[in-house]
ZAMARGU-4260 file (C-alpha; in steps of 0.2 Angstrom, whole numbers, plus 5000, padded with zeros to 4 digits):
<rodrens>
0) 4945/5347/4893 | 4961/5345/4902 | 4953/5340/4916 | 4941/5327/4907 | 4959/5317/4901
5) 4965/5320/4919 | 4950/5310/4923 | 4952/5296/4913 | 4970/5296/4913 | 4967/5292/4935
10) 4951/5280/4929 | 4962/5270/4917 | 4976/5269/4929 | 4964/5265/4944 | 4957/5252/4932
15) 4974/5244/4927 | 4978/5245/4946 | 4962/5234/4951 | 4964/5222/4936 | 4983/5219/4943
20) 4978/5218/4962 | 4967/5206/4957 | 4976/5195/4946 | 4989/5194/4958 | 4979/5189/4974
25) 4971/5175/4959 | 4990/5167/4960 | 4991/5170/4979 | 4976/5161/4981 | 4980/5147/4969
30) 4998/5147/4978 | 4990/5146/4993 | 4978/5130/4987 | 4995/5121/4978 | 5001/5108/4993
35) 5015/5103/4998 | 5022/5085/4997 | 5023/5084/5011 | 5006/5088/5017 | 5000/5079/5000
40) 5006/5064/5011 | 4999/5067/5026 | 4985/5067/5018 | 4985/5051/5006 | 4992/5043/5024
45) 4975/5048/5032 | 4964/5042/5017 | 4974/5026/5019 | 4971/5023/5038 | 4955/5028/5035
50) 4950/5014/5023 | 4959/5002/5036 | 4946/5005/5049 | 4932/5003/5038 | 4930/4983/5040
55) 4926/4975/5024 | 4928/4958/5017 | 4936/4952/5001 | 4935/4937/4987 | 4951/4938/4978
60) 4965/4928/4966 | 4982/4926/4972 | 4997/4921/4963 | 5010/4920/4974 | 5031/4916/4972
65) 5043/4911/4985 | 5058/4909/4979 | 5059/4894/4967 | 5040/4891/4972 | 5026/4896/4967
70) 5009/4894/4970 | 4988/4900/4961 | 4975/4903/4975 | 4957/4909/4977 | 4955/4917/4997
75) 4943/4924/5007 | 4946/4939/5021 | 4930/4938/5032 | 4929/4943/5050 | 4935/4925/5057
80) 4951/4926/5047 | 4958/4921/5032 | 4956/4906/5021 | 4960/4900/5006 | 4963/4885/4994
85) 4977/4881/4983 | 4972/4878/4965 | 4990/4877/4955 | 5007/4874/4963 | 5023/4878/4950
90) 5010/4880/4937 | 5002/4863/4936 | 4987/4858/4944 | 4987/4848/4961 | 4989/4830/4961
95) 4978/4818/4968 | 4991/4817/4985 | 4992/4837/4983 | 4973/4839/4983 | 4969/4827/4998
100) 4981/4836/5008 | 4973/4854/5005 | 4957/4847/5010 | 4964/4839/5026 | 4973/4856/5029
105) 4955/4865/5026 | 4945/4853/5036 | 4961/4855/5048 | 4959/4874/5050 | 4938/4876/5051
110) 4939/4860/5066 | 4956/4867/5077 | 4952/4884/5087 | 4973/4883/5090 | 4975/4883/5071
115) 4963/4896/5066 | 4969/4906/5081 | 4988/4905/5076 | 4983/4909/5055 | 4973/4924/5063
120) 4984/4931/5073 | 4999/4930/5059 | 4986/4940/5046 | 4984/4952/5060 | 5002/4954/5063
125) 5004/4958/5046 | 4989/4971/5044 | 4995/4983/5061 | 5013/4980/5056 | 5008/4988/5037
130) 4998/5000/5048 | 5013/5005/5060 | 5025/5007/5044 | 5012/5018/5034 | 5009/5030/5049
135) 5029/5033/5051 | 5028/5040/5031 | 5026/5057/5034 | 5039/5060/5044 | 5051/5045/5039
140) 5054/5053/5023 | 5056/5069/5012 | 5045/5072/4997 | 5048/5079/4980 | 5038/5082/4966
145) 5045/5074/4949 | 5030/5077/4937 | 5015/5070/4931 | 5015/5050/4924 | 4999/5042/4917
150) 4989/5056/4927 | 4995/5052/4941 | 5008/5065/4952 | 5026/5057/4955 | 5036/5060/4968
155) 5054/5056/4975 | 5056/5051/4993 | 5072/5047/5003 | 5077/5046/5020 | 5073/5059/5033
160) 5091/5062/5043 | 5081/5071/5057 | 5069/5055/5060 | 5073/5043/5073 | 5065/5026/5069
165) 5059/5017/5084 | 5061/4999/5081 | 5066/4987/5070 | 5056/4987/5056 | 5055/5005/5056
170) 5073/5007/5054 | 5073/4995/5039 | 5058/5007/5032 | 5068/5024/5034 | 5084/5014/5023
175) 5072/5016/5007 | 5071/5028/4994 | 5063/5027/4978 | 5048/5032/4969 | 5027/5036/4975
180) 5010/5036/4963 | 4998/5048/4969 | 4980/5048/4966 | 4980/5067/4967 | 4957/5067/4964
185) 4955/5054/4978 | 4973/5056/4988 | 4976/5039/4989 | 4993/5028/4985 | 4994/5020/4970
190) 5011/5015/4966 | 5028/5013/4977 | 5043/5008/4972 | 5059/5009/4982 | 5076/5002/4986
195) 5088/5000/5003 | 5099/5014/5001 | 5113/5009/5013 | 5115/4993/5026 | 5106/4993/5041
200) 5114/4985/5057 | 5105/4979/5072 | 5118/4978/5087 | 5132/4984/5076 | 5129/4968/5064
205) 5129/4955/5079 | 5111/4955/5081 | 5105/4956/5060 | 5106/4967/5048 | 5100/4970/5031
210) 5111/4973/5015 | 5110/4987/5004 | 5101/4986/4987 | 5085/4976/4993 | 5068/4982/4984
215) 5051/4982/4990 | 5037/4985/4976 | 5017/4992/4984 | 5004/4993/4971 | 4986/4999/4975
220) 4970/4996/4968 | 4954/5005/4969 | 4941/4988/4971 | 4926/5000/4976 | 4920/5018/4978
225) 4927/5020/4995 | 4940/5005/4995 | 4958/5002/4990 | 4966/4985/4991 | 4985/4980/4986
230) 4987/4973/4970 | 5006/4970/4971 | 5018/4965/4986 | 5035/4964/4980 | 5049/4961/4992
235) 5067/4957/4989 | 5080/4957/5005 | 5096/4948/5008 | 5101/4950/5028 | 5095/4942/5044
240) 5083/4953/5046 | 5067/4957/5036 | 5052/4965/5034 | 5037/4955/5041 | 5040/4938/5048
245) 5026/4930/5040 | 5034/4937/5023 | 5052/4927/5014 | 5065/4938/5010 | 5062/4934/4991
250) 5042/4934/4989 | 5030/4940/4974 | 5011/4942/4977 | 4998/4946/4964 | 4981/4949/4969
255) 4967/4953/4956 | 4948/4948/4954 | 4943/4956/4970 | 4924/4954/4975 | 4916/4961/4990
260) 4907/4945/5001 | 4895/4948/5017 | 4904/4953/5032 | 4892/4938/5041 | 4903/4928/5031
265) 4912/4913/5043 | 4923/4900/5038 | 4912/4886/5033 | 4901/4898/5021 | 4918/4903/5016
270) 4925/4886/5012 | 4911/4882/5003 | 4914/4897/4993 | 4933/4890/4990 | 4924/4873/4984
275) 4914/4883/4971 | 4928/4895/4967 | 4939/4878/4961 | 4926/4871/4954 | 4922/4885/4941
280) 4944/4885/4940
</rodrens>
């Protein structure tokens, strides 16, 4: 009998043993699946580019602010460039002067290789430099998380002292520090929202600089199952210096209504598209 309580006794124990050893590998493992921020970010950097290599060609609205100005448009990506045609300027419909000289500036663009060339070459400019910037990310910055927002992960970033940016622009990048919206299903950038945390001087001042306190706004959306466009570009600098030359140093851009168009698309299709686009306006 004695024996027979010795036995269970050791079963239970070996039993309670197992039950434990198991439990506990169960939190090692789902420890070891748990990343960290900063390979969370590696990782929406990778979907990012990733997406930027697949060529696709987009229909969308654009509502755009430069400083006092603003301006309604309908453009079209395709593969020969943007295009695009302005419907409202400071919220009023062209005039008949206003008008006349879009369609001379269209007609302009499809009938001057020089002219689409240069427009071409600025929206390329634009892209790589957003490319260049987004592959610093990872090592530009350190990651925090800060919670769960409208089921999305938060996280805090700020300036990584150990990274040494290698031009310009990426200088100006490394001064931010804010706030990131993940996409933690897809890994993909939703939200970013930062400030200029301290001046930054180009030759000691003498060759630019930048003040602190500037903002720069990136908001993402998903336009198809494999495709992520920005909705929001939001940048406001003060300095000699900014952050794309193509872009003022006090802009707002909304983009929204995005449809997919046939990358055989060329300009003509896609000016007649425009002509549609304002007639339906």
């Amino acid at each position: 009998m004695l024996i027979g309580m010795k036995s269970r006794l050791l079963f239970s124990c070996l039993a309670v043993c197992v039950l434990l050893v198991a439990t506990l590998t169960a939190f090692a493992s789902d420890a070891v699946l748990v990343q960290s921020p900063h390979d969370l970010i590696k990782d929406v950097v990778y979907n990012e580019l990733q997406d930027r290599q697949r060529e696709t060609f987009w229909q969308y609205h654009v509502e755009k602010q430069v400083a006092a100005e603003s301006f309604s448009a309908v453009q079209i990506d395709t593969k020969d460039g943007p295009i695009s045609r302005i419907l409202k300027r400071n919220g009023k419909p062209l005039t008949a002067d206003e008008q006349r000289l879009e369609e001379e500036r269209l007609t302009r663009l499809l009938k001057d290789r020089v002219e689409r060339a240069r427009v071409k070459q600025h929206y390329q400019e634009d892209e790589d430099r957003l490319e260049r910037l987004m592959k610093l990310m990872p090592d530009a910055f350190l990651f925090e998380f800060d919670g769960m927002d409208g089921g999305l992960e938060r996280l805090k970033f700020r300036p990584n002292p150990a990274f040494n940016p290698p031009t310009y622009e990426a200088r100006i990048f490394h001064a931010l520090g804010g706030t990131l919206w993940i996409d933690t299903q897809q890994k993909r950038l939703v939200h970013l929202k930062g400030s200029i945390l301290d001046r930054v001087d180009f030759g000691y001042g003498l060759l630019g600089h930048v003040e602190k306190g500037g903002t720069f706004e990136l908001k993402r959306q998903q336009v198809s199952e494999t495709h992520w466009k920005s909705a929001l570009i939001d940048v406001h600098v003060t300095g000699r210096v900014i952050f794309f030359k193509t872009v003022s140093k006090s802009q707002t851009e909304i983009r929204s209504d995005f449809k997919p168009i046939p990358e055989e698309t060329d300009l003509e299709q896609a000016r007649a598209m425009l002509d549609h686009a304002e007639a339906a306006s």
